[in-house]
FILUM-47423 format. One record per residue (C-alpha): x negated, y, z. Coordinates in steps of 0.5 Angstrom, whole numbers, plus 500, padded with zeros to 3 digits. Layout:
BEGIN
XYZ/...
//
This chain:
BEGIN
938346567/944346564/946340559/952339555/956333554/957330547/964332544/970329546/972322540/964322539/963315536/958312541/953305540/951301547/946296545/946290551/952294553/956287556/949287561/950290568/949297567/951297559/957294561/959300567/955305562/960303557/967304562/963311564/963314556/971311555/973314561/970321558/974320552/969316547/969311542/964306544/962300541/958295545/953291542/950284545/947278544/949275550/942272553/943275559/950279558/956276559/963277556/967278562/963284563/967287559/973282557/978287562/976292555/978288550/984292547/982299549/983304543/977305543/973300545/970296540/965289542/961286537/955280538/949282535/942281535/938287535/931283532/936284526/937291523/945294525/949298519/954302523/956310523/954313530/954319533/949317540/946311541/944308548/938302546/939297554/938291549/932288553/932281559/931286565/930281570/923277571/927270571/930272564/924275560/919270562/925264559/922266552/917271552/916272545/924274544/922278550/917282546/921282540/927284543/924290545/920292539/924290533/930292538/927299538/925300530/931297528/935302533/930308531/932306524/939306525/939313528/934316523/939314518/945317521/941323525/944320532/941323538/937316542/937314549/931309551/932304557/925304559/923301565/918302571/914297569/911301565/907302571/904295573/901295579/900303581/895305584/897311585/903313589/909315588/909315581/909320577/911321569/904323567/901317570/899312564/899305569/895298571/898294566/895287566/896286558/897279558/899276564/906273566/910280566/907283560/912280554/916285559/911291560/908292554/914291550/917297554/911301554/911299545/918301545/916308548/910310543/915307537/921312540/916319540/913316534/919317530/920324534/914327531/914324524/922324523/924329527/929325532/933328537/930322542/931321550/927316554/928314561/924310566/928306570/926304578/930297581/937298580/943294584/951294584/956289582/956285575/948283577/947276575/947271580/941268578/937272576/932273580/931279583/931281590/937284592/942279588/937273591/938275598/946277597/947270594/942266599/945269605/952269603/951261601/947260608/941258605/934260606/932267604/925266599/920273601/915272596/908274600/909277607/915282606/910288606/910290599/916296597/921297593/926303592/934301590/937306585/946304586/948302579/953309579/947313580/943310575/949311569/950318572/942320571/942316563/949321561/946326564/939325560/943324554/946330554/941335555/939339549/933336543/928339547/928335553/925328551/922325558/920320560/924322566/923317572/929314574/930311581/932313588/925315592/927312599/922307599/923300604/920294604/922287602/922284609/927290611/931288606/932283608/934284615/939289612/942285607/942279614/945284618/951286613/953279611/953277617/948271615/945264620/940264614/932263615/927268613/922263608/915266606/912264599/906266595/906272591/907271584/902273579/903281577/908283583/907290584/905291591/908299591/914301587/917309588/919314583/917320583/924324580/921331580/923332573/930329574/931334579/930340575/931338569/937333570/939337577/940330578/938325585/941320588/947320593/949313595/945309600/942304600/948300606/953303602/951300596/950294598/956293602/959295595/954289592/957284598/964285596/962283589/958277590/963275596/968274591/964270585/962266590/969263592/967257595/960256595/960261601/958258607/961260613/959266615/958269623/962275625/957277631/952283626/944280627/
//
């Protein structure tokens, strides 16, 4: 199905755009000609992220909070305001819940205000534990509604029934799309998701933590895939909503990861086998039927590729804090 950008010198809000993937959406929409104003609070964002564009004509970077209402003229905005990572949203639950509800009213106001067109960053979580396999958009999900992960699941999946209220009561030209485990440069050392977590344990030397036996799956998405598919979602016409999954669907297990992240570093570190958290999802993979037609989008990188890229990124971060690493491939 065709889609259309939004013209050139639009003006263009992206919330938690100083985070991993808002700060590559954000280089993205710049590259095409927007004006683009970043907007972060810098819980889990970080200013290098996007220090490299102060100066921009038509950049502009602000810190805000979006529990708190925003006054700005905008022609689109995308809303990525939200810890994504579980180390982070299990900080401080409570502001977890609130980022993703207050965030989504204040944005949703924001954009019925000034009649902008809004793209929503949900998640898969949504999801929960699946118990069918792939998922499908259709599927309403196994959600524990009050376990350690549900600040995060259940404040996505509010943020979701807030945007297609708002479409039928206010007419808002509003887009959602599910988003599956995403990796690349600008990931957060520390942030506890598996593939920073075994890049940085193994490029340091240390143990690699698997959590249960390794079996459980995961499908990886590369971060320019991912902020293709949102331009390509935002772009299309007002009668194309979502949710849309949004993910690679090659699925790999925890442990085989960890084997091909050992194999490119080149790494002596042990595998270490800890118990499953509370709520871990034992089966995770998008079905993107709907971003195929709709989107005419699915990934293109890799998965070696994209880690070899993610390698290099955290290699140089890193600096010092490597350990000396083995030549011969394991």
């Amino acid at each position: 199905m065709a889609y259309k950008e939004a013209g050139m010198n639009a003006r263009i809000l992206v919330t938690g755009g100083a985070g991993f993937l808002g700060s590559h959406l954000v280089e993205r929409l710049l590259d095409r000609g927007h004006e683009v104003l970043c907007v972060d609070n810098f819980f889990t964002g970080t200013r290098g992220n996007v220090e490299h564009l102060i100066g921009h004509p038509r950049f502009e970077l602000m810190r805000h909070d979006v529990c708190f209402p925003l006054y700005v003229e905008v022609d689109e905005i995308y809303n990525l305001a939200c810890p994504a990572s579980p180390v982070h949203y299990q900080h401080d639950p409570v502001q977890t819940t609130k980022t993703s509800v207050h965030g989504a009213i204040n944005m949703l106001g924001l954009a019925k205000r000034v009649r902008a067109k809004i793209l929503q960053a949900s998640t898969s979580e949504v999801y929960g534990d699946p118990s069918i396999h792939p998922q499908v958009e259709e599927y309403w999900g196994n959600v524990n509604p009050i376990g350690i992960r549900s600040c995060y699941d259940e404040g996505k999946r509010c943020a979701e029934t807030l945007f297609f209220d708002y479409r039928r009561q206010h007419k808002l030209r509003t887009k959602v799309v599910r988003i599956f485990n995403t990796y690349g440069p600008r990931m957060h050392p520390n942030d506890g998701r598996v593939v920073s977590n075994f890049i940085v344990q193994a490029l340091k030397g240390d143990d690699i933590t698997i959590f249960g036996q390794g079996e459980q799956t995961r499908s990886f998405c590369y971060r320019d895939d991912l902020v293709e598919a949102m331009l390509r979602m935002m772009a299309t016409g007002d009668d194309v909503v979502g949710p849309f999954n949004i993910g690679n669907p090659n699925e790999f297990t925890i442990r085989g990861l960890a084997d091909l992240v050992l194999e490119l570093t080149g790494s002596r570190s042990k595998l270490v086998f800890r118990p499953l958290p509370s709520d871990d999802p034992i089966q995770r993979q998008p079905d993107i039927s709907k971003a195929k037609q709709f989107l005419d989008w699915q990934p293109t990188v890799e998965l070696r590729a994209g880690l070899e890229k993610t390698i290099a990124y955290f290699d140089e971060l890193l600096g010092d804090a490597k350990a000396p690493l083995v030549n011969e491939a394991r």
